[in-house]
C-alpha positions, 0 to 999 in steps of 0.5 A: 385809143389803144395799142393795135391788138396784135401788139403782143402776139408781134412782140413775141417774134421780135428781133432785135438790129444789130447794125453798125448805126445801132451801135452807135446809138446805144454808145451815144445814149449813156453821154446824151442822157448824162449830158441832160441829167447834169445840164437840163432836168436842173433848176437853172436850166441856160439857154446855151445849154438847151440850144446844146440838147437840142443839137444832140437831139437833131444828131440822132435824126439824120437826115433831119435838119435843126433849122436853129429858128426856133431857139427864139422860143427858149423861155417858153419852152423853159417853163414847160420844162421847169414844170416837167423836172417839177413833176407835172404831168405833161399836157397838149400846152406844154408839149407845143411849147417844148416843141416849139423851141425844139425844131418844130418836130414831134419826133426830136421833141419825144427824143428831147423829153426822153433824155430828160426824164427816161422813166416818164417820156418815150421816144416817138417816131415812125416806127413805133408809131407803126409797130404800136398803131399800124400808122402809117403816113406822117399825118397819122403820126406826126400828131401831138395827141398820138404821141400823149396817147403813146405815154398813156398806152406805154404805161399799160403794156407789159413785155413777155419776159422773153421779150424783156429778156431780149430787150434788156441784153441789147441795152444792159441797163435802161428804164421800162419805158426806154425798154418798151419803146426799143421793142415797139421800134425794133419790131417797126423796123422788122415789119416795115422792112418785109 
Protein backbone atom coordinates (compact mmCIF):
# COMPACT_ATOMS: atom_id res chain seq x y z
CA UNK A 1 0.00 0.00 0.00
CA UNK A 2 0.78 3.46 -0.51
CA UNK A 3 0.09 6.99 0.79
CA UNK A 4 -3.51 8.46 -0.41
CA UNK A 5 -2.49 9.98 -3.83
CA UNK A 6 -3.18 13.38 -3.07
CA UNK A 7 -0.92 13.31 -0.04
CA UNK A 8 1.52 15.76 -1.48
CA UNK A 9 -0.79 18.40 -3.24
CA UNK A 10 -2.60 18.43 0.86
CA UNK A 11 0.80 18.52 2.38
CA UNK A 12 1.27 21.77 0.51
CA UNK A 13 -1.82 23.60 2.32
CA UNK A 14 -0.45 22.44 5.41
CA UNK A 15 -0.82 24.46 8.62
CA UNK A 16 0.50 23.79 11.62
CA UNK A 17 -1.36 24.18 15.69
CA UNK A 18 -0.30 26.19 17.95
CA UNK A 19 -2.60 25.71 20.87
CA UNK A 20 -1.63 25.66 24.56
CA UNK A 21 -1.72 21.31 24.20
CA UNK A 22 0.55 21.57 21.61
CA UNK A 23 2.93 23.54 23.46
CA UNK A 24 2.86 21.14 26.02
CA UNK A 25 3.60 18.54 23.70
CA UNK A 26 6.65 19.86 22.11
CA UNK A 27 7.96 21.00 25.74
CA UNK A 28 7.64 17.21 27.25
CA UNK A 29 9.10 15.65 23.94
CA UNK A 30 13.11 16.55 24.66
CA UNK A 31 12.31 15.06 28.61
CA UNK A 32 10.54 11.96 27.45
CA UNK A 33 13.06 11.32 24.51
CA UNK A 34 16.00 11.89 26.85
CA UNK A 35 14.30 9.73 29.55
CA UNK A 36 14.11 6.71 26.84
CA UNK A 37 17.65 7.11 25.46
CA UNK A 38 19.30 7.29 29.00
CA UNK A 39 16.91 4.30 30.63
CA UNK A 40 15.21 2.39 27.65
CA UNK A 41 17.23 1.84 24.37
CA UNK A 42 20.11 0.49 26.87
CA UNK A 43 21.31 -3.05 27.39
CA UNK A 44 20.11 -3.75 30.78
CA UNK A 45 16.76 -2.43 30.30
CA UNK A 46 14.69 -2.85 34.30
CA UNK A 47 11.54 -3.39 34.42
CA UNK A 48 10.63 -0.29 36.66
CA UNK A 49 12.16 1.54 33.97
CA UNK A 50 9.92 0.36 31.21
CA UNK A 51 6.50 0.39 33.51
CA UNK A 52 8.09 4.29 33.89
CA UNK A 53 8.05 4.61 29.89
CA UNK A 54 4.98 3.32 29.37
CA UNK A 55 3.46 5.68 31.88
CA UNK A 56 4.95 8.71 30.19
CA UNK A 57 3.58 7.09 26.98
CA UNK A 58 -0.26 7.01 28.46
CA UNK A 59 0.52 10.86 29.76
CA UNK A 60 0.54 11.92 26.13
CA UNK A 61 -3.00 10.06 25.36
CA UNK A 62 -5.76 11.53 27.43
CA UNK A 63 -8.35 10.55 27.83
CA UNK A 64 -6.50 6.76 27.46
CA UNK A 65 -6.43 5.05 30.46
CA UNK A 66 -3.00 2.68 31.28
CA UNK A 67 -4.74 -0.29 32.30
CA UNK A 68 -1.08 -1.58 34.32
CA UNK A 69 -2.26 -5.38 33.55
CA UNK A 70 -0.13 -5.93 30.91
CA UNK A 71 3.10 -5.02 32.74
CA UNK A 72 2.97 -8.84 33.18
CA UNK A 73 4.15 -9.02 30.15
CA UNK A 74 7.46 -7.34 30.54
CA UNK A 75 10.12 -10.00 29.81
CA UNK A 76 8.48 -10.69 26.48
CA UNK A 77 8.43 -7.57 25.36
CA UNK A 78 12.14 -7.09 26.43
CA UNK A 79 13.20 -9.20 24.22
CA UNK A 80 11.69 -7.53 21.55
CA UNK A 81 13.15 -4.47 22.40
CA UNK A 82 16.87 -5.85 23.17
CA UNK A 83 16.37 -7.00 19.54
CA UNK A 84 15.22 -3.37 18.16
CA UNK A 85 18.40 -1.34 20.32
CA UNK A 86 20.25 -4.10 18.36
CA UNK A 87 19.23 -2.98 14.95
CA UNK A 88 16.54 -5.48 13.56
CA UNK A 89 14.33 -4.42 11.70
CA UNK A 90 10.74 -4.64 13.44
CA UNK A 91 8.59 -7.40 12.62
CA UNK A 92 4.56 -8.15 12.98
CA UNK A 93 6.03 -10.78 16.09
CA UNK A 94 7.79 -8.13 17.89
CA UNK A 95 5.18 -5.40 17.29
CA UNK A 96 2.68 -8.00 19.36
CA UNK A 97 5.10 -8.43 21.86
CA UNK A 98 6.09 -4.77 22.57
CA UNK A 99 2.55 -4.07 22.69
CA UNK A 100 1.53 -6.59 24.57
CA UNK A 101 3.32 -4.97 27.59
CA UNK A 102 2.62 -1.59 26.31
CA UNK A 103 -1.31 -1.50 27.25
CA UNK A 104 -2.47 -3.22 24.49
CA UNK A 105 -2.62 -0.14 22.39
CA UNK A 106 -1.24 0.45 18.87
CA UNK A 107 -1.18 3.99 19.39
CA UNK A 108 0.80 4.23 22.84
CA UNK A 109 3.10 1.26 21.69
CA UNK A 110 4.18 3.51 18.01
CA UNK A 111 4.57 6.56 20.85
CA UNK A 112 6.82 4.01 22.86
CA UNK A 113 8.74 3.03 19.76
CA UNK A 114 8.96 6.50 18.80
CA UNK A 115 10.71 7.46 21.90
CA UNK A 116 12.95 4.78 21.77
CA UNK A 117 14.56 5.13 18.45
CA UNK A 118 13.02 8.58 16.80
CA UNK A 119 14.98 7.84 13.37
CA UNK A 120 13.47 4.43 12.67
CA UNK A 121 9.76 4.53 14.63
CA UNK A 122 6.98 7.01 13.93
CA UNK A 123 4.08 7.97 15.72
CA UNK A 124 0.73 6.45 14.76
CA UNK A 125 -2.60 7.64 15.55
CA UNK A 126 -5.64 8.66 14.15
CA UNK A 127 -4.94 11.39 12.61
CA UNK A 128 -2.15 10.28 10.69
CA UNK A 129 -3.84 7.53 9.73
CA UNK A 130 -6.44 9.87 8.12
CA UNK A 131 -3.95 12.33 6.61
CA UNK A 132 -1.62 9.19 5.09
CA UNK A 133 -4.62 6.85 4.09
CA UNK A 134 -8.13 8.47 4.20
CA UNK A 135 -8.83 5.94 7.29
CA UNK A 136 -11.27 6.58 9.07
CA UNK A 137 -12.74 4.09 11.70
CA UNK A 138 -10.32 2.51 14.65
CA UNK A 139 -10.87 -0.74 12.71
CA UNK A 140 -8.91 0.53 9.43
CA UNK A 141 -6.32 1.93 11.86
CA UNK A 142 -5.88 0.22 14.82
CA UNK A 143 -4.42 -2.48 12.95
CA UNK A 144 -0.64 -3.67 13.59
CA UNK A 145 -0.10 -4.37 9.44
CA UNK A 146 -1.26 -0.51 8.98
CA UNK A 147 1.15 0.81 11.10
CA UNK A 148 4.18 -1.52 9.35
CA UNK A 149 2.93 -0.45 6.40
CA UNK A 150 3.11 3.23 7.77
CA UNK A 151 7.12 2.90 8.46
CA UNK A 152 7.40 1.50 5.06
CA UNK A 153 5.50 4.61 3.35
CA UNK A 154 7.12 7.10 5.61
CA UNK A 155 10.51 6.14 4.29
CA UNK A 156 9.29 6.90 0.82
CA UNK A 157 7.74 10.23 1.37
CA UNK A 158 9.69 13.33 0.97
CA UNK A 159 8.47 17.04 2.31
CA UNK A 160 8.32 19.94 -0.03
CA UNK A 161 10.92 22.20 1.31
CA UNK A 162 8.45 24.41 2.29
CA UNK A 163 6.58 22.04 4.20
CA UNK A 164 9.87 21.08 5.57
CA UNK A 165 10.53 24.61 6.27
CA UNK A 166 7.36 24.90 8.16
CA UNK A 167 7.62 21.63 10.19
CA UNK A 168 11.14 22.14 11.07
CA UNK A 169 10.15 26.08 12.75
CA UNK A 170 7.62 24.17 15.12
CA UNK A 171 10.12 21.66 16.04
CA UNK A 172 13.56 23.31 16.19
CA UNK A 173 15.46 20.01 16.00
CA UNK A 174 13.73 16.65 15.35
CA UNK A 175 14.58 13.69 13.17
CA UNK A 176 13.07 13.16 9.36
CA UNK A 177 10.59 10.57 10.46
CA UNK A 178 9.67 12.79 13.60
CA UNK A 179 9.18 15.80 10.93
CA UNK A 180 7.06 13.41 8.50
CA UNK A 181 4.84 12.28 11.06
CA UNK A 182 4.01 15.98 12.64
CA UNK A 183 3.05 16.85 9.07
CA UNK A 184 0.81 13.86 8.35
CA UNK A 185 -0.98 14.70 12.14
CA UNK A 186 -1.08 18.27 11.62
CA UNK A 187 -2.83 18.06 8.27
CA UNK A 188 -5.28 14.87 10.13
CA UNK A 189 -5.92 17.62 12.51
CA UNK A 190 -6.56 20.40 9.61
CA UNK A 191 -9.01 18.09 7.25
CA UNK A 192 -10.70 16.34 10.36
CA UNK A 193 -11.77 19.64 11.94
CA UNK A 194 -13.62 21.02 8.44
Amino acid sequence: MAFEATLQARLGNLEIRDGPIDAMYRATYPVFLDYFQQRIAVPNLTENDAKIAVTLVYAWMTPAKLNTEHWSNFNIAKDALRELTAGMVLNLDQLKQIKSFVGGSLIATSKFLHLLDPNRFAIWDRRVAYAGYRYRYHSQYNRNDAYLTYLDDLKELALSPHVDRLVSNALNDASEVRKKEFALFHLGIQETAT
